[in-house]
C-alpha positions as a Markdown table, in Angstrom:
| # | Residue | x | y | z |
|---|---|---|---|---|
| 1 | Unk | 98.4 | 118.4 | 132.5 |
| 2 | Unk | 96.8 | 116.6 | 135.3 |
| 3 | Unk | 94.4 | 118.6 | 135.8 |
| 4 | Unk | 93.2 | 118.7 | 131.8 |
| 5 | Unk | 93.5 | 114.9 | 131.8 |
| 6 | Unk | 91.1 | 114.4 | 135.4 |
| 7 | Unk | 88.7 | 116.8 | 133.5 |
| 8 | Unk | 88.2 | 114.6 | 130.4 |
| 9 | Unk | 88.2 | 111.8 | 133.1 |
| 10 | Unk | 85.2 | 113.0 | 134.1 |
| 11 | Unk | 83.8 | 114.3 | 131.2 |
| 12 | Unk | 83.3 | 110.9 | 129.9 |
| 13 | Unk | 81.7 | 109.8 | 132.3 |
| 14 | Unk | 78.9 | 112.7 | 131.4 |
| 15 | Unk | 79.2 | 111.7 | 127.8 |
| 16 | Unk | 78.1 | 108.3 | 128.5 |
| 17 | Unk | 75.1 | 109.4 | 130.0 |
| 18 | Unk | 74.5 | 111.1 | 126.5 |
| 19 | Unk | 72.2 | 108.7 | 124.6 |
| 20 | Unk | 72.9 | 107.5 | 121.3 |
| 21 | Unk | 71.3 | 110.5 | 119.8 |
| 22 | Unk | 72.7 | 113.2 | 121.7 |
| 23 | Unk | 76.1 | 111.6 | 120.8 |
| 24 | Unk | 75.1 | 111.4 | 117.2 |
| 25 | Unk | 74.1 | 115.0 | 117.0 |
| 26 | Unk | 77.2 | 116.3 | 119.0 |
| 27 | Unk | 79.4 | 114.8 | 116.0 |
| 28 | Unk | 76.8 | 116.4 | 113.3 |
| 29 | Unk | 77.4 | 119.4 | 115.2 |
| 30 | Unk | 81.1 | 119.5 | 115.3 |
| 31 | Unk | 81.2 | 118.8 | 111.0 |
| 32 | Unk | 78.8 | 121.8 | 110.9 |
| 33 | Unk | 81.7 | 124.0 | 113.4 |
| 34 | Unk | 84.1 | 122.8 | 110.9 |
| 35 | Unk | 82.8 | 123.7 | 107.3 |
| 36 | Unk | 81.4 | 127.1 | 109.3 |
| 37 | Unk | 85.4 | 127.7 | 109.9 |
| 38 | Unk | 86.5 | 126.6 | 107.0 |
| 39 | Unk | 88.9 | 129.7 | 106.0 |
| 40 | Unk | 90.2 | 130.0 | 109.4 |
| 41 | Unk | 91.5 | 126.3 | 109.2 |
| 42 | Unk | 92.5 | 126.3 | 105.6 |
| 43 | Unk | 94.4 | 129.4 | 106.5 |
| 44 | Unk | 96.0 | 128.1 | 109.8 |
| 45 | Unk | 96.8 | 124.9 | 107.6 |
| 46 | Unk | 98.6 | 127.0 | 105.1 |
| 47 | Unk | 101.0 | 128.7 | 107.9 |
| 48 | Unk | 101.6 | 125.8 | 109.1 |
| 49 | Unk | 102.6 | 124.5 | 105.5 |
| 50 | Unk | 104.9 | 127.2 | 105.2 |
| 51 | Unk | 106.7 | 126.4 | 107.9 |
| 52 | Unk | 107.0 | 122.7 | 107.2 |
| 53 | Unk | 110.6 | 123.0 | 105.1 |
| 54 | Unk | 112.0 | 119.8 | 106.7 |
| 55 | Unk | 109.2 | 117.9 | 105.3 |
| 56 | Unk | 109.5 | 115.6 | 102.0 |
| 57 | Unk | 107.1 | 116.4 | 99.4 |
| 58 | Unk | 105.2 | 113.1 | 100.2 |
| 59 | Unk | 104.9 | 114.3 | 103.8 |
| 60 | Unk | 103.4 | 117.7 | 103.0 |
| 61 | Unk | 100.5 | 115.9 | 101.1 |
| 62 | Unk | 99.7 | 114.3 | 103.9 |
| 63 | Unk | 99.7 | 117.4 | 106.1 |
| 64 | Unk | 97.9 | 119.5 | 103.1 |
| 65 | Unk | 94.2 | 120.4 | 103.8 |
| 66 | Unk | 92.2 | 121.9 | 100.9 |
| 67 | Unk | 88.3 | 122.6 | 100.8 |
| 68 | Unk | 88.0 | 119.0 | 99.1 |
| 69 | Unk | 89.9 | 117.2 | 102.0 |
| 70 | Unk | 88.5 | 119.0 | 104.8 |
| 71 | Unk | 84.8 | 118.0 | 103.3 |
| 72 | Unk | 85.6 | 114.3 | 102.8 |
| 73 | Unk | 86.7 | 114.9 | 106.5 |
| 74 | Unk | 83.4 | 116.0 | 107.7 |
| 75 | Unk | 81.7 | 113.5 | 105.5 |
| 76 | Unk | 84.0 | 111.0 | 107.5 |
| 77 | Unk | 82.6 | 112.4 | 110.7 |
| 78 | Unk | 78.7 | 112.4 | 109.5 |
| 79 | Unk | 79.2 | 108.8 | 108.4 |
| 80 | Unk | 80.9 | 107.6 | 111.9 |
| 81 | Unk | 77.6 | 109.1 | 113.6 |
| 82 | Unk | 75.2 | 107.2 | 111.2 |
| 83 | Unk | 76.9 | 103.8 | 111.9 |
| 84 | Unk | 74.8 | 101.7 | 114.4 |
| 85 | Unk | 75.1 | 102.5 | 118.4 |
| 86 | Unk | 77.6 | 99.7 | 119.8 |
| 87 | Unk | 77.8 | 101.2 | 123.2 |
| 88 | Unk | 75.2 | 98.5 | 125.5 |
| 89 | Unk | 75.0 | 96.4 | 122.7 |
| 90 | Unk | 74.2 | 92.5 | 124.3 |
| 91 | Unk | 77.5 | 91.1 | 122.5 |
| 92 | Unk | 75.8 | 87.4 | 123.8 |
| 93 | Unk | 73.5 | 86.1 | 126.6 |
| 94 | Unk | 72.5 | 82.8 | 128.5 |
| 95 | Unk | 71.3 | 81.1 | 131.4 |
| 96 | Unk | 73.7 | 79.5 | 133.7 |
| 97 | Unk | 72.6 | 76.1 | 135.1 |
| 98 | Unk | 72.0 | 77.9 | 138.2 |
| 99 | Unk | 69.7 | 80.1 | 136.8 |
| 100 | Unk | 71.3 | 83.5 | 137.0 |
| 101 | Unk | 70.1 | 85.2 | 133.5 |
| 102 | Unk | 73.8 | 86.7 | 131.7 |
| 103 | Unk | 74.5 | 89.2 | 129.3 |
| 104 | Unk | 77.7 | 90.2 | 127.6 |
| 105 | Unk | 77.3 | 94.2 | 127.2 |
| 106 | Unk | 79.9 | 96.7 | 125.1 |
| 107 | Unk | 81.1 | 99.4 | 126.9 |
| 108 | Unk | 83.1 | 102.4 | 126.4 |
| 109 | Unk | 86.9 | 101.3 | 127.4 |
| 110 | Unk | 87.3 | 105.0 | 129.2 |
| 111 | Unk | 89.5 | 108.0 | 128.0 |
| 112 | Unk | 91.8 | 107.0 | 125.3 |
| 113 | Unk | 95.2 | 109.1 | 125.0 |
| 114 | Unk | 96.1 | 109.5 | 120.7 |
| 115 | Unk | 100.0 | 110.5 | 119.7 |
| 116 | Unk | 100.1 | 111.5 | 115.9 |
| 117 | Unk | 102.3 | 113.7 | 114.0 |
| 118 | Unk | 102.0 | 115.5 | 110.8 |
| 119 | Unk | 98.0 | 114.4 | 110.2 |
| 120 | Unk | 95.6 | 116.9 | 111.2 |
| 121 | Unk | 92.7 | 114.9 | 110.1 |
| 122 | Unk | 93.5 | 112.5 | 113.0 |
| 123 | Unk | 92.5 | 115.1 | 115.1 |
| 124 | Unk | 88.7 | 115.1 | 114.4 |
| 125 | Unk | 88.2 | 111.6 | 113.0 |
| 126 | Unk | 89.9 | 110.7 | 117.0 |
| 127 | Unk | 87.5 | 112.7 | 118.7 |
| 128 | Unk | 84.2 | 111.3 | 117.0 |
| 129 | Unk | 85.0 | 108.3 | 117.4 |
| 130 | Unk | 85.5 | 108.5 | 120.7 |
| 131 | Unk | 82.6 | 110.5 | 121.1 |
| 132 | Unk | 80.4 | 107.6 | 119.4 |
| 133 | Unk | 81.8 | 104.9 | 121.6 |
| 134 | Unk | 81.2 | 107.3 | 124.8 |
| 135 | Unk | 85.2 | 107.4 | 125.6 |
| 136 | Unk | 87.0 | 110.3 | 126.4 |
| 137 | Unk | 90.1 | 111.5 | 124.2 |
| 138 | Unk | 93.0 | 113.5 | 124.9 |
| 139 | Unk | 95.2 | 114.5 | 121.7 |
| 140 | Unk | 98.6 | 114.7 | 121.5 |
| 141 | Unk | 99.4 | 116.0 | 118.2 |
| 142 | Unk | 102.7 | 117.1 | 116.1 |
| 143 | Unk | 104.2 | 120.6 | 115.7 |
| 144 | Unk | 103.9 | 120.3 | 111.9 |
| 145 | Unk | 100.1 | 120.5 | 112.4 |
| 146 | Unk | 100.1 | 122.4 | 115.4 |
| 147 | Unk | 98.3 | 125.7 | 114.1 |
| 148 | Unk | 95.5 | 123.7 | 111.8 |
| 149 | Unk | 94.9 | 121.0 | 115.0 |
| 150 | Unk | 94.7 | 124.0 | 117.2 |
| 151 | Unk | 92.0 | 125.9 | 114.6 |
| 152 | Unk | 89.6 | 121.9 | 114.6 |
| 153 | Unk | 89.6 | 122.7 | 118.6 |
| 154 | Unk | 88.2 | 125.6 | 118.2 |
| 155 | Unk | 85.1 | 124.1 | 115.7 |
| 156 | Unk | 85.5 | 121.6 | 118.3 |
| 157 | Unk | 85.2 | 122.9 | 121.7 |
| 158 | Unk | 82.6 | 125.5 | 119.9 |
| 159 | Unk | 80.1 | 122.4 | 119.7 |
| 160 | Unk | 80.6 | 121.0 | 122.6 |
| 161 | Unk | 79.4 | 124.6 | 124.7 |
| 162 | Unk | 75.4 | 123.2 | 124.2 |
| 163 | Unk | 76.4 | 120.4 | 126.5 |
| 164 | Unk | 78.9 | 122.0 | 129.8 |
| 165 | Unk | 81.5 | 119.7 | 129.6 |
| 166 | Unk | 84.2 | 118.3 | 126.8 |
| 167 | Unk | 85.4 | 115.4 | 126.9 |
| 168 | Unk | 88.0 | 115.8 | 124.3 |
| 169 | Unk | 91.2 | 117.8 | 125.5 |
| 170 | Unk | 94.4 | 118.6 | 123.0 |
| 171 | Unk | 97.9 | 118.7 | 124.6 |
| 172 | Unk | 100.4 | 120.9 | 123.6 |
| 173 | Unk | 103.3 | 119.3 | 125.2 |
| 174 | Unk | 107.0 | 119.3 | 124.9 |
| 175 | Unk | 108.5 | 115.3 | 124.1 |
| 176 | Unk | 109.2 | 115.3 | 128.1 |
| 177 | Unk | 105.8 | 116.2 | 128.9 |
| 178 | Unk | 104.8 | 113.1 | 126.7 |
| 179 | Unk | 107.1 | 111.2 | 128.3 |
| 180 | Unk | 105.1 | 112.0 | 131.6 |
| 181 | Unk | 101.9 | 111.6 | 130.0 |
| 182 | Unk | 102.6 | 108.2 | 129.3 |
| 183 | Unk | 103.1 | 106.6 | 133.0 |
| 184 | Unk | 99.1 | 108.4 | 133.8 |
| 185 | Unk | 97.6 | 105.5 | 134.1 |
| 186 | Unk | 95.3 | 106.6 | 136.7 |
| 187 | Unk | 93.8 | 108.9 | 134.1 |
| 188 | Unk | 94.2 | 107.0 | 131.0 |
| 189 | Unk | 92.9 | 103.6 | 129.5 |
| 190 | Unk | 94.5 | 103.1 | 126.4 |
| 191 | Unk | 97.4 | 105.2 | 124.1 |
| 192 | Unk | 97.5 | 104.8 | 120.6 |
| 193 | Unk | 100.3 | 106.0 | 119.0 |
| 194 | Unk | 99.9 | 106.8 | 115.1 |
| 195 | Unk | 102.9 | 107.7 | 113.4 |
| 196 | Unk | 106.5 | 106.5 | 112.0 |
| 197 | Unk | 108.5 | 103.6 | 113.5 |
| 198 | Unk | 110.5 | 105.5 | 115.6 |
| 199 | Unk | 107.5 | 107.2 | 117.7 |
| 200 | Unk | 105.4 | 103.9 | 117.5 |
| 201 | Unk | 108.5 | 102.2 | 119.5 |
| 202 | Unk | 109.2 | 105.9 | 121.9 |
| 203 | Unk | 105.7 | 105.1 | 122.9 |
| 204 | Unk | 105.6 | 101.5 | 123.3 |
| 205 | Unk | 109.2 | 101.5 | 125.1 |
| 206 | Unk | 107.7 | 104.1 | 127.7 |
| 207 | Unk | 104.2 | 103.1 | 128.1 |
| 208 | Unk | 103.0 | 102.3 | 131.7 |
| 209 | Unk | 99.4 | 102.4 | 129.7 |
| 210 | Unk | 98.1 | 99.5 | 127.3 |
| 211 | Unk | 99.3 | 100.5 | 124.1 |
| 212 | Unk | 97.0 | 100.3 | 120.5 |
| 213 | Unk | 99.9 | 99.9 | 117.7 |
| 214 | Unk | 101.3 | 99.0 | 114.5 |
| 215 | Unk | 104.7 | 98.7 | 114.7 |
| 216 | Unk | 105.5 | 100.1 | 111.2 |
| 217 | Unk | 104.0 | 99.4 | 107.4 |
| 218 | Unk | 106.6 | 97.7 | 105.8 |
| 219 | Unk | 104.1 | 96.2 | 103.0 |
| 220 | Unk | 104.3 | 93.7 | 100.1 |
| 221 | Unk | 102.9 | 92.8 | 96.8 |
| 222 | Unk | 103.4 | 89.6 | 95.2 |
| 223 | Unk | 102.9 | 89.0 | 91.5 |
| 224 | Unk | 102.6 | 85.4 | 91.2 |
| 225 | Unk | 103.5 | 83.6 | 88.0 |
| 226 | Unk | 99.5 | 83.7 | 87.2 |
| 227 | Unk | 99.0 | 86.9 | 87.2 |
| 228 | Unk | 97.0 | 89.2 | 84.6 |
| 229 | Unk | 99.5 | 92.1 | 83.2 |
| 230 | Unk | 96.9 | 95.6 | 83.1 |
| 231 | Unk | 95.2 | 94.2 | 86.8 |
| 232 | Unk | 99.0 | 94.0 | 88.4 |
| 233 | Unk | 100.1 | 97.0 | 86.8 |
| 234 | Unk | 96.8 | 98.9 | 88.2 |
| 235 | Unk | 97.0 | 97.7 | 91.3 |
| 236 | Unk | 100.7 | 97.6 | 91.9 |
| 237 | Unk | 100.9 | 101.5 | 91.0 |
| 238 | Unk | 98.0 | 102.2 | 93.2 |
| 239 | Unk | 99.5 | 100.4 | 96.3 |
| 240 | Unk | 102.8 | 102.8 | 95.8 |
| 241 | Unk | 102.7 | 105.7 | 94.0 |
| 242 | Unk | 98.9 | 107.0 | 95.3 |
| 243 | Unk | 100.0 | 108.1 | 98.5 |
| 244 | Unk | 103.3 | 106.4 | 99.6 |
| 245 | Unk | 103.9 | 108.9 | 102.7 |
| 246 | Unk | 100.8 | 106.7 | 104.4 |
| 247 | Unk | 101.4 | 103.4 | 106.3 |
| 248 | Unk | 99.3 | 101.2 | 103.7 |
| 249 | Unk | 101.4 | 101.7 | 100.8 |
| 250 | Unk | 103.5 | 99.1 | 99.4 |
| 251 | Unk | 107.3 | 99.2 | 99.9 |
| 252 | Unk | 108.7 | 95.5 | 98.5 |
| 253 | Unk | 107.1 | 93.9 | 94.9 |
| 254 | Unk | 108.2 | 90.4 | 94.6 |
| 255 | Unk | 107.9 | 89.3 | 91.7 |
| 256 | Unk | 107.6 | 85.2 | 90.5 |
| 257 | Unk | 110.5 | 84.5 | 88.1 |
| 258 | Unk | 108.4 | 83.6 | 85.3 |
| 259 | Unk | 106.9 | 87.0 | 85.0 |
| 260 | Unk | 109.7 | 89.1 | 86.0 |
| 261 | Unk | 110.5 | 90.4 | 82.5 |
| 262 | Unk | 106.6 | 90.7 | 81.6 |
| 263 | Unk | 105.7 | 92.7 | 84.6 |
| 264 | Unk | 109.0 | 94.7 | 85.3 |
| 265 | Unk | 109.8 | 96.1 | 81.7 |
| 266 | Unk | 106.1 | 97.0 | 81.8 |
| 267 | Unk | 106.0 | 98.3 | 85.7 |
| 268 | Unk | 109.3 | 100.7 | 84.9 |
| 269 | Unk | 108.3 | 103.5 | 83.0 |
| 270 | Unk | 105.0 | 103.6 | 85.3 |
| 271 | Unk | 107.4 | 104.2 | 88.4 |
| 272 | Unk | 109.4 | 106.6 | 86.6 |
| 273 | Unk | 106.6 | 109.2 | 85.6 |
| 274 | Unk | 106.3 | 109.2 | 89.7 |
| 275 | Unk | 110.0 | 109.7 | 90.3 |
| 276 | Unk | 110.5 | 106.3 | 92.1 |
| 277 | Unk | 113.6 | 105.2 | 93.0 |
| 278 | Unk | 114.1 | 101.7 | 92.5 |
| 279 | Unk | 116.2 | 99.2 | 94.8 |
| 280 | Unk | 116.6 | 96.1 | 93.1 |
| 281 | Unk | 118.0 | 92.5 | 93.4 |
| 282 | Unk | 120.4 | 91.0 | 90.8 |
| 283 | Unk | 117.8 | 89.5 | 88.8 |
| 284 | Unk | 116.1 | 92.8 | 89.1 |
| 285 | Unk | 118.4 | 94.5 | 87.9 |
| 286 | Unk | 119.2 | 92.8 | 84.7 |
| 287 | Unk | 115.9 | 93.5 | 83.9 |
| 288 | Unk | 115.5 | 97.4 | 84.4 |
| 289 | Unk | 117.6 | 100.1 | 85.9 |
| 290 | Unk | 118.3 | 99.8 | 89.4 |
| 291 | Unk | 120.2 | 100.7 | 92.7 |
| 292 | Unk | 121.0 | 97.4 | 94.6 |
| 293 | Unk | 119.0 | 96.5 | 97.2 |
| 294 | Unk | 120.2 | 95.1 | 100.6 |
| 295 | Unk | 119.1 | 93.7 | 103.9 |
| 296 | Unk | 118.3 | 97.5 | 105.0 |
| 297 | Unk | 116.1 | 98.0 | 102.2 |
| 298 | Unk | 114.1 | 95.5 | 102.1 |
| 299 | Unk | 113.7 | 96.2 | 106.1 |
| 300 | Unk | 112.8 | 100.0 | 105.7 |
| 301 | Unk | 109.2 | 101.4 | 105.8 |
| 302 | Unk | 110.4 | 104.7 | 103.1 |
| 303 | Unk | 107.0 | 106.6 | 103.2 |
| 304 | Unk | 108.3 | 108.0 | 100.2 |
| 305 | Unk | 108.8 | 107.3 | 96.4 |
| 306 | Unk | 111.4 | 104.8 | 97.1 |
| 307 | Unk | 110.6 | 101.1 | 96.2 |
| 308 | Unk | 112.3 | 97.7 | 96.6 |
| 309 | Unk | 111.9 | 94.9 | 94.0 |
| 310 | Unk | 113.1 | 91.4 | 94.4 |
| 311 | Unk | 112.5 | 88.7 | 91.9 |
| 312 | Unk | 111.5 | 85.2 | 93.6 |
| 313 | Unk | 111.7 | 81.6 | 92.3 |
| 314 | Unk | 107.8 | 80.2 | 93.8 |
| 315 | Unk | 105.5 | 81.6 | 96.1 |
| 316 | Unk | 107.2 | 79.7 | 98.8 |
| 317 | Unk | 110.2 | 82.4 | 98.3 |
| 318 | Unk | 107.7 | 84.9 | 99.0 |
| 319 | Unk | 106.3 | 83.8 | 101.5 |
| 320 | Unk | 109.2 | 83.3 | 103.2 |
| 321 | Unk | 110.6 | 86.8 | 102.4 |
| 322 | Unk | 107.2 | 88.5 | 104.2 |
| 323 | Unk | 107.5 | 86.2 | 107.2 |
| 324 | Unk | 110.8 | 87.3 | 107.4 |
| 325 | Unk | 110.6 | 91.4 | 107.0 |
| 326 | Unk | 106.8 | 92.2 | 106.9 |
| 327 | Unk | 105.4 | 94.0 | 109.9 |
| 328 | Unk | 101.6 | 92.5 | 109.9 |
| 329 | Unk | 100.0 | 95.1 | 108.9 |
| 330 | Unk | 98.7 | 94.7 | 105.1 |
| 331 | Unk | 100.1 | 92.4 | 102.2 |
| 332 | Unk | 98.5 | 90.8 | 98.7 |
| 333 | Unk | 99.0 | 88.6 | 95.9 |
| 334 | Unk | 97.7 | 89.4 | 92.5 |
| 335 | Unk | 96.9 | 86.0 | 90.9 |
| 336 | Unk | 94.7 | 84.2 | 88.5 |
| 337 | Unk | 95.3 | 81.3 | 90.4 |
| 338 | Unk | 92.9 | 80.8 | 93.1 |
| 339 | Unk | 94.5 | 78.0 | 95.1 |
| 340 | Unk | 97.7 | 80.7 | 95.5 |
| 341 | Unk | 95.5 | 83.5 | 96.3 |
| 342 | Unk | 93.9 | 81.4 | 98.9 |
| 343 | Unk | 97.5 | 79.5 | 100.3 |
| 344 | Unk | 98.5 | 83.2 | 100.2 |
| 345 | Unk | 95.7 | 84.6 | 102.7 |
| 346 | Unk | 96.0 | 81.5 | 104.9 |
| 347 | Unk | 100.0 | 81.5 | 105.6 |
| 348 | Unk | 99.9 | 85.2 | 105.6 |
| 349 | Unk | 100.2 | 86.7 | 109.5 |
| 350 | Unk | 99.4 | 90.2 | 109.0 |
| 351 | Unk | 95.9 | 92.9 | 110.2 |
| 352 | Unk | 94.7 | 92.1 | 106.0 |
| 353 | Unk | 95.6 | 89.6 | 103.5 |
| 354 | Unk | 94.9 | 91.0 | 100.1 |
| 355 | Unk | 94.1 | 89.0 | 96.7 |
| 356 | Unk | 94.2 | 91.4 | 93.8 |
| 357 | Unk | 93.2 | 94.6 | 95.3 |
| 358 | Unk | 95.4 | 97.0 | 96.6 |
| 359 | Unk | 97.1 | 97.3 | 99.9 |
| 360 | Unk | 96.0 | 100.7 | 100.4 |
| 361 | Unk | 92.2 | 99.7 | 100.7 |
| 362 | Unk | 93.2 | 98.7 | 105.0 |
| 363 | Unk | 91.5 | 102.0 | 106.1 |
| 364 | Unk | 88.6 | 102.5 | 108.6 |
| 365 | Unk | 86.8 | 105.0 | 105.8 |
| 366 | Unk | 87.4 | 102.1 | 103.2 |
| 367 | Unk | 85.9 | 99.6 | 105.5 |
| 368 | Unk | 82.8 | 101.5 | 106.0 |
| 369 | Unk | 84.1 | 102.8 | 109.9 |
| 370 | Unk | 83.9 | 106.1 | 109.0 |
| 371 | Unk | 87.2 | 107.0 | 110.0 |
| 372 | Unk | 89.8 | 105.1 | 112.3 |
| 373 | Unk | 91.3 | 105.7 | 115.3 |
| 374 | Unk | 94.7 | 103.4 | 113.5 |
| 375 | Unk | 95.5 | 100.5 | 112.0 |
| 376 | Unk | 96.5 | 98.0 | 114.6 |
| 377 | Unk | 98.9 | 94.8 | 114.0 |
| 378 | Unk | 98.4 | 93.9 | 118.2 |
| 379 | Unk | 96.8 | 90.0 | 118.4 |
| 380 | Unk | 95.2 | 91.2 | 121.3 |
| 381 | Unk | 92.0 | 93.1 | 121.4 |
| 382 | Unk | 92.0 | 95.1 | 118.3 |
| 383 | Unk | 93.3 | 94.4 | 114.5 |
| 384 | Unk | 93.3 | 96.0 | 111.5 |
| 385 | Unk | 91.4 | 99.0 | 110.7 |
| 386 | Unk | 90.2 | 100.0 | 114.6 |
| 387 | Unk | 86.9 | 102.0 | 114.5 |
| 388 | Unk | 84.1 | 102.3 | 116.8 |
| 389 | Unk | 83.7 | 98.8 | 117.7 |
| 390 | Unk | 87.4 | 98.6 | 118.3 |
| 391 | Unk | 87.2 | 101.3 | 121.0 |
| 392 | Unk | 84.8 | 99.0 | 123.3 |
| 393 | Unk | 85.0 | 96.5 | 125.8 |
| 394 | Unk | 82.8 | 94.6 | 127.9 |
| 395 | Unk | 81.2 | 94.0 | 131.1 |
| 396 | Unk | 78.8 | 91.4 | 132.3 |
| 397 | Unk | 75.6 | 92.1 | 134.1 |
| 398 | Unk | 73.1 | 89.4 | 135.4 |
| 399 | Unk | 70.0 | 89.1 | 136.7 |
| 400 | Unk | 68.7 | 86.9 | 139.3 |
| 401 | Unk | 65.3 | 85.8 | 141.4 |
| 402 | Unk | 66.8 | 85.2 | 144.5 |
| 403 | Unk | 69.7 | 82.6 | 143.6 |
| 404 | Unk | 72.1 | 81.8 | 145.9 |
| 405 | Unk | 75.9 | 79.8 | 145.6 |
């Protein structure tokens, strides 16, 4: 493993001789690899499909590749190399009273280290992003995808051949060979784990490197007391049933007392024709059929057609209730009432603060990043949707005519 991981070590630092071009055309090329292998990933997708039976069925769609998914993916790729270069971009400049000209540059933060599981995407929407910042990647991905991540490398390394060198590299490695992986800090800048809570907190328990995260996606929506019915229904539905294995998608509704009757008796039969099951709060469940929800629910990040629903008495109840279990990663009010919606994105600490639009639009693609490499809810560095831009830092360089301290 050392040895793979000094490689891409050094690899990037050939890939950010690269110019902007050469980068840009080494993702183009890498889409091309992909669609020209198209039935040799679709099929290695499919096996490993068939071997996914400990999976829920909200899992497996988010492991699934078809032809339509693996083209949005390469359009995902195309559109991260048509974004603007950010690498030696002058982030600010001035002159010092000494005289000494200074610039603020972006630069590539080195060779980032990604730990996924059952999201083969993440594979190649990584490793162009990388590429397009000039940082090396090394790819740690789960055995659920292990046959479909190992048929991208192919595509993958097949465009790299032009150039003699790759600075992408994908570990297949046991969960004590990660373990290892993750005190390399002599050959890796930054980790970023993407996955469920408990592999988010293995890797940030472990980590001798600086860790990109989001701790889980425990996310609300609040249906305020001035809410329209059709627009909360819409968006409500969207934010859980559309894809509720991914870490965007609501998990809590709280609902303003006023409205509960309105919005649940309408909500219900919408949930059912997805199979939700419903953990509600006494008020809740007067309303429509329920299980009773508890502190454990309303705590739990399901990833699956499970929802809580909790009836609140002002929007100070709700906030209260997301301070208290929300995770900072994405949360909204649907309201007619502007001062709410805009108390709501104020008092709200989380990556994005909706107001009437769903939680599931914090994504990179969404965003216009192309792809992203996560979704982070750190303070520090990076937060929310973390593409390109995300993946640099900065040094300073300055120029003189002889000064002297």
């Amino acid at each position: 493993m050392k040895k793979i991981l000094n490689s891409v070590k050094i690899a990037q630092k050939e890939l950010a001789k690269l110019s902007a071009n050469e980068r840009n055309e080494l993702i183009f090329r890498i889409a091309s690899k992909v669609r020209e292998n198209c039935a040799k990933i679709l099929a290695a997708n499919a096996a490993d499909l068939a071997n996914a039976n400990d999976l829920s069925s909200a899992m497996k769609d988010r492991l699934k590749l078809d032809e339509a998914r693996l083209n949005a993916i390469c359009a995902g790729l195309e559109s991260i190399a048509g974004q603007k270069e950010v690498i030696g971009e002058i982030k600010k400049g001035w002159v010092a009273k000494s005289g000494i000209k200074i610039n603020q540059i972006a630069v590539p933060i080195g060779v980032i280290a990604a730990i996924y599981e059952a999201r083969p995407n993440v594979t190649l929407e990584i490793a162009a992003l990388a590429i397009k910042s000039a940082n090396g990647c090394v790819l740690k991905g789960g055995k659920e995808a292990r046959l479909t991540n190992l048929a991208f490398m192919d595509a993958l390394n097949s465009a790299f051949l032009p150039l003699g060198f790759c600075s992408v590299a994908f570990l297949d490695i046991s969960r004590d060979e990660v373990l290892e992986l993750l005190g390399m800090s002599e050959f890796i800048d930054m980790i970023v784990p993407r996955g469920g809570e408990n592999l988010v907190r293995f890797v940030s328990e472990n980590s001798r490197i600086p860790v990109l995260k989001h701790d889980k996606g425990l996310c609300h929506i609040y249906i305020d007391k001035a809410m329209e019915l059709q627009k909360a229904l819409n968006i409500a539905i969207n934010a859980k049933c559309s894809r509720p294995a991914v870490c965007n998608a609501a998990e809590t509704f709280l609902v303003h007392e006023s409205v509960a009757s309105k919005f649940l008796s309408a909500v219900y039969p919408l949930l059912k024709e997805y199979n939700v099951e419903i953990f509600g709060c006494p008020k809740t469940a007067k309303i429509i059929e329920c299980k009773s929800a508890n502190e454990q629910n309303y705590d739990t990040e399901y990833d699956d057609f499970k929802l809580n629903i909790k009836v609140v008495a002002s929007i100070d109840e709700a906030l209260a209730h997301i301070a208290r279990y929300g995770s900072g990663h994405s949360e909204a009010i649907i309201s007619e009432d502007y001062s709410a919606c805009q108390r709501f994105l104020s008092e709200v600490d989380a990556s994005c603060v909706f107001a009437n639009a769903s939680t599931r639009f914090n994504d990179g693609g969404e965003f216009g990043f192309g792809a992203e490499v996560g979704i982070s809810t750190n303070r520090l560095h990076a937060r929310g949707p973390v593409g390109v831009e995300g993946l640099t830092s900065y040094k300073y360089i300055i120029y003189g005519n002889g000064e002297v301290r």
